[in-house]
N, C-alpha and C positions, 0 to 999 in steps of 0.2 A: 537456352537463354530466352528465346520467343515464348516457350511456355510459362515460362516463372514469370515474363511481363504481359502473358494475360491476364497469370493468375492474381499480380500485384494489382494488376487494374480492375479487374472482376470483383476485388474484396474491398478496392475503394471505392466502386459502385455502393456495394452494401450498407445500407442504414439503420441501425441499432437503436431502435425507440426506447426513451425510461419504463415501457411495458415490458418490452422485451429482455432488457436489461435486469428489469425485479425478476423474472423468470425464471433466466439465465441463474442469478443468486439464489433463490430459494431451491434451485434442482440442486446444485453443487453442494447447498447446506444441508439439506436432506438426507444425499452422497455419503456425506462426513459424518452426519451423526448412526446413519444404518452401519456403516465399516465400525464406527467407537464400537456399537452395543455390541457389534459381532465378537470384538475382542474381549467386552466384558466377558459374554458369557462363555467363553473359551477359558478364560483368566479363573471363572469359578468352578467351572467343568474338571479341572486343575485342581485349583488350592482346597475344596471340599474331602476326598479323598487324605490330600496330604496334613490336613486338620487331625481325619480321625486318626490317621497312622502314630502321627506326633503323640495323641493324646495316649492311645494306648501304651506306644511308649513309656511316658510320663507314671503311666499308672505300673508296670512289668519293674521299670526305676524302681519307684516308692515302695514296692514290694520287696524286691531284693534287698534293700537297705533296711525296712525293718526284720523282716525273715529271722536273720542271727540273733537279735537282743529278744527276739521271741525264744529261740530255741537254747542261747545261755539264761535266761531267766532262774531256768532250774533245771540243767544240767539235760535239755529234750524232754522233759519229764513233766507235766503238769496236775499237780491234783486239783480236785474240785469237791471242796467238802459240803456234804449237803446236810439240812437243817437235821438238829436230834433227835427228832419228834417226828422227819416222813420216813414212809414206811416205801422206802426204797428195799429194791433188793441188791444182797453185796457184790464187789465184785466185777459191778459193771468196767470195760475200759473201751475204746475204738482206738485203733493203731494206724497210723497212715506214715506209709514210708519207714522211714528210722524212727519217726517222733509219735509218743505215746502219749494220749490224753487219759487219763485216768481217774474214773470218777468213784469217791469212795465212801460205802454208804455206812452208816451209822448201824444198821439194822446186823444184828448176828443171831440167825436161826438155832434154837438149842433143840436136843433130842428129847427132852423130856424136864421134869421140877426140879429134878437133882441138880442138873445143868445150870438152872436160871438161879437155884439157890447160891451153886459158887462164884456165879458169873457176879452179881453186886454186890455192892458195900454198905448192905444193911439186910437186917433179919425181916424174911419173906415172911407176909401175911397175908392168906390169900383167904376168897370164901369157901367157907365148909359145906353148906348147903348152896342147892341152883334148884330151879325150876323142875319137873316132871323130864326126863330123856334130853339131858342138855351135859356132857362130855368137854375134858379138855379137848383140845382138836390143835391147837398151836401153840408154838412158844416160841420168845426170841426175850433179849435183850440190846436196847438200844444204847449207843455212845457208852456200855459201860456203866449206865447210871441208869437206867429205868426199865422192869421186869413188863412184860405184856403177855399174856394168857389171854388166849383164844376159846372158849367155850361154845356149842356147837351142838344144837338136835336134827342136825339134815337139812334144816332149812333155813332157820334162824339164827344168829351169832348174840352172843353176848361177849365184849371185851372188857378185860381188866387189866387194869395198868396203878403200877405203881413205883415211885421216886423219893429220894430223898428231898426234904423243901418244904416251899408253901403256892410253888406257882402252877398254873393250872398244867396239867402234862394230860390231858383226856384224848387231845389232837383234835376236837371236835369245837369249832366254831360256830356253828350254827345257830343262830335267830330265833329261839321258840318263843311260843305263843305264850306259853304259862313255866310260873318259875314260883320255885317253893321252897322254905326252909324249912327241915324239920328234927327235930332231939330224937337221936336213937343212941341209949345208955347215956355216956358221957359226953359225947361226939353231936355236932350238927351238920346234916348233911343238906347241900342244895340239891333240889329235884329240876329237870327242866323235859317239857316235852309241850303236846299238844293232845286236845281233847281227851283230858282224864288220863291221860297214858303216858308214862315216863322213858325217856328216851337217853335222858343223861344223870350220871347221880356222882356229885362231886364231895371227898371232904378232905379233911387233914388230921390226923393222928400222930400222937409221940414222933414227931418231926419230919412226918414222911404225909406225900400229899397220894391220893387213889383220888381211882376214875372209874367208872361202871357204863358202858356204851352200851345200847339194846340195837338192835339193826331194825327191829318194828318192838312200838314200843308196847311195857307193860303195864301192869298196877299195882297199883304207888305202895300196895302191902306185900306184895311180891318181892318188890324192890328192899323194903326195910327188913325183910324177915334174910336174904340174901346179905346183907351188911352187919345183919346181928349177930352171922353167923361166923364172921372172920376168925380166924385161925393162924399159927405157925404152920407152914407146908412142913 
């Protein structure tokens, strides 16, 4: 009892100025806002983690849910048919799991003229004459509808293609420099290449369109005496 009324009396000695007082308030506010941040950064230390969990989540969901309507589409099985005109090879497929992607190429390799003749649905006409040491070397037929003969001196390639139509089937887009029209027999053919040399030679006959592709190109009489020379294979 004697101590607690010293201590009553010793704290009503004490004098609390408005200096002292601002002082007092700005420590305690200080106090409060150091303890808030410590909680923020705690509170984020936290929910950052549980953000990316969720999200992943979110995305394993959205997976699972489309997955099946991928795989009834067609029966696990996907084809991927590619253009008629690239020179895919056939056959290709990648298999993952149960489910086969199958990608199916247009291109069918034949063994030899015989082949490419019963492969389409029009009568082969191919060139009779080539250049000096230049050989069949390939053969395929694409989509069924268009014959492509590979010719070949070791180094060089000349290709010929031909389809039922009137649209270009050469497969060669290319940008040259110089472009020519010129009458051989009945027929007009476009020449296309660069400095005097012929690289592409386009025409159309009795309802079927041909193509002539050089891999470096030649001269332009080369060219005509090879297209004059067309024949029944």
């Amino acid at each position: 009892m004697i101590l607690k009324n010293k201590y009553r009396s010793a704290m009503e000695k004490i004098e609390v100025t408005p200096q002292m007082k601002e002082r007092i308030l700005s420590n305690l506010a200080r106090k409060r806002e150091a303890s808030t941040e410590i909680k923020k950064q705690q509170y984020l230390k936290w929910i950052r983690p549980a953000s990316t969990i969720a999200a992943c989540c979110a995305v394993v969901l959205g997976a699972m849910a489309i997955y099946p309507t991928l795989i009834n589409n067609n029966g696990g099985n996907k084809q991927i048919q590619t253009s008629p005109h690239a020179d895919n090879e056939k056959g290709m497929s990648a298999q993952t799991g149960t489910n086969r992607v199958l990608v199916t190429s247009p291109i069918e390799n034949m063994k030899g003229i015989d082949e490419v003749k019963k492969a389409v649905p029009f009568e082969l006409i191919v060139p009779g004459k080539l250049p000096t040491g230049y050989k069949m070397d390939n053969f395929s037929v694409i989509s069924g509808k268009l014959a492509k003969i590979i010719y070949s001196d070791g180094n060089k390639k000349i290709t010929f293609r031909v389809a039922k139509g009137a649209e270009d089937i050469s497969g060669d887009y290319t940008s040259y420099e110089e472009t020519d029209v010129v009458k051989i027999g009945d027929i007009e053919v476009t020449l296309k290449g660069s400095n005097s040399l012929i690289n592409l030679a386009t025409w159309i006959k009795d309802g079927c369109s041909y193509s002539l592709s050089f891999s470096k190109g030649i001269e332009k009489n080369a060219v005509i005496l090879i297209i004059d020379s067309m024949e029944k294979a």
